[in-house]
Legacy VTK file of the C-alpha trace (Angstrom):
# vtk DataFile Version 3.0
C-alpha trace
ASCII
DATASET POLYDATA
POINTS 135 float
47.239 26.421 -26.101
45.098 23.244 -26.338
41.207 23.184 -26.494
39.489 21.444 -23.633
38.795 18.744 -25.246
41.879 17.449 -26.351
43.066 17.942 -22.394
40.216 15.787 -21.697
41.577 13.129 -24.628
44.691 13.120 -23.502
44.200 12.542 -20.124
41.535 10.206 -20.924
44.071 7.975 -22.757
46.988 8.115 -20.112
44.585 7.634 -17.192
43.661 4.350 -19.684
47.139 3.566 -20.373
47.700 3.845 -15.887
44.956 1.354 -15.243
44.785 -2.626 -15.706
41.844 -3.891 -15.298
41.573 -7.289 -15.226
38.653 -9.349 -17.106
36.449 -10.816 -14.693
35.467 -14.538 -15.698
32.104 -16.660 -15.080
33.379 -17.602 -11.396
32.632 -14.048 -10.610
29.079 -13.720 -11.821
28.672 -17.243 -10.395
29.365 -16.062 -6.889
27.297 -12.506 -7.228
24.310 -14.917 -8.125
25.308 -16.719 -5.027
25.398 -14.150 -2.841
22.072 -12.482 -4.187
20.217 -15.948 -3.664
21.695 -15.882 0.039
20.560 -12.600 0.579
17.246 -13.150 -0.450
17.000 -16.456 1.478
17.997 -14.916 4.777
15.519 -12.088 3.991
12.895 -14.813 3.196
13.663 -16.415 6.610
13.121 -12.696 8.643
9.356 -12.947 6.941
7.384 -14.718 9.338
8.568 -12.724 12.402
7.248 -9.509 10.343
4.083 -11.494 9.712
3.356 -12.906 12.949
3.816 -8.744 14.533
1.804 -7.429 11.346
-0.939 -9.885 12.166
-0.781 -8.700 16.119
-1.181 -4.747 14.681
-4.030 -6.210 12.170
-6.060 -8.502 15.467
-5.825 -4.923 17.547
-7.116 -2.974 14.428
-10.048 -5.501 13.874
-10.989 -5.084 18.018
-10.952 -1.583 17.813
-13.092 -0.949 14.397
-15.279 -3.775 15.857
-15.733 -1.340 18.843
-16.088 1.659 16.669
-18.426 0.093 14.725
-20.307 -1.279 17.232
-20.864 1.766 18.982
-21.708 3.605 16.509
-24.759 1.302 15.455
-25.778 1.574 19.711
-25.946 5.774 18.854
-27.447 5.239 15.451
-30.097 3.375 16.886
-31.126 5.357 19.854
-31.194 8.675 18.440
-33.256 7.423 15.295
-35.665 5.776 17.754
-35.871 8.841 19.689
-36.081 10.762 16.267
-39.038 8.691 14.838
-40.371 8.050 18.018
-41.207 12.181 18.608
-39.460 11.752 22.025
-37.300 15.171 23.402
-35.055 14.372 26.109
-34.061 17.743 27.922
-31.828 17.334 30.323
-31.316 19.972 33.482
-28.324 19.780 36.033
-29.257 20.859 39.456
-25.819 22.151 39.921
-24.712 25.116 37.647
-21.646 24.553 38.397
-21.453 21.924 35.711
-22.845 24.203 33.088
-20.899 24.059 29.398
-21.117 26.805 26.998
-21.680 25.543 23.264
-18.201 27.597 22.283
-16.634 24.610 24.988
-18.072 22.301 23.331
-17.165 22.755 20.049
-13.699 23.088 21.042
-13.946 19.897 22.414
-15.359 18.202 19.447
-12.876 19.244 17.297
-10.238 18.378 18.996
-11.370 14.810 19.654
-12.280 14.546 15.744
-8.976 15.868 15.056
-7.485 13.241 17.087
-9.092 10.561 15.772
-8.393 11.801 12.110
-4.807 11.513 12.824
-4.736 8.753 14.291
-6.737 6.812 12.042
-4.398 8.609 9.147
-0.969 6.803 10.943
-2.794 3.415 9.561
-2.712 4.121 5.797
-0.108 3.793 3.745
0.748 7.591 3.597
0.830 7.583 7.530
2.930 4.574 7.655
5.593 6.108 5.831
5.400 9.107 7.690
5.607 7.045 11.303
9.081 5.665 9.530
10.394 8.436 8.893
10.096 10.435 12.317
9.521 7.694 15.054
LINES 1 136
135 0 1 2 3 4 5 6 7 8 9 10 11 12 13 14 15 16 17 18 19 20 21 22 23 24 25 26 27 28 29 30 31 32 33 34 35 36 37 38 39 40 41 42 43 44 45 46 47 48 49 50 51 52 53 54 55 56 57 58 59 60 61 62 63 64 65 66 67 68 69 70 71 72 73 74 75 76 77 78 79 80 81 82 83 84 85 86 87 88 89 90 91 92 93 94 95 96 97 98 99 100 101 102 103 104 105 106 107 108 109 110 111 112 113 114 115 116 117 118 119 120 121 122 123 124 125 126 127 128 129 130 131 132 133 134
């Protein structure tokens, strides 16, 4: 009985001996370049339209860290005038009903922080890929 490699020789040579391949000549690399240029030229042409709808994402991105920012500063600056100021601002609601327990809160808080984690995550890199992938 024969080893498995000679098997394997022997049908490597008659699977050799089965098949003609021919020798491909410089008319065949010629057009592969051809066709890769083409490619790369119609891919070149599709840029601007992904520009022009980047730079749409990046104007609404600007407006809304420009609004962020912005109001941020507007709290910044009233509490630290209150702060050095010495002023207390207690607040009383004439109708319990409206009354909010600190556990509410908190909830809250968290949950709007969360939110805003997330969604500030889907705009880096990591969060782009993961928007590909599942929407």
């Amino acid at each position: 009985m024969k080893s498995n490699p000679e098997n394997e020789a022997i049908l490597e040579r008659s699977l050799r001996k089965q098949v003609n391949v021919r020798q491909l000549d410089d008319s065949f690399d010629a057009a592969v370049w051809a066709r890769i240029e083409a490619e790369e030229s119609r891919s070149m042409a599709q840029a601007p339209v992904r520009a022009a709808t980047s730079s749409k994402v990046g104007r609404w991105l600007f407006i809304l860290n420009a609004v962020g920012i912005a109001s941020v500063a507007v709290f910044l600056c009233v509490f630290l005038f209150q702060w050095l100021a010495g002023v207390q601002v207690d607040a009383t609601f004439a109708n319990s009903s409206f009354r909010v327990s600190d556990q509410t809160v908190t909830i809250w808080a968290s949950g709007i922080a969360g939110a805003a984690l997330l969604a500030g995550f889907f705009y880096t890199p990591w969060g782009g890929r993961l928007r590909d992938e599942f929407f």
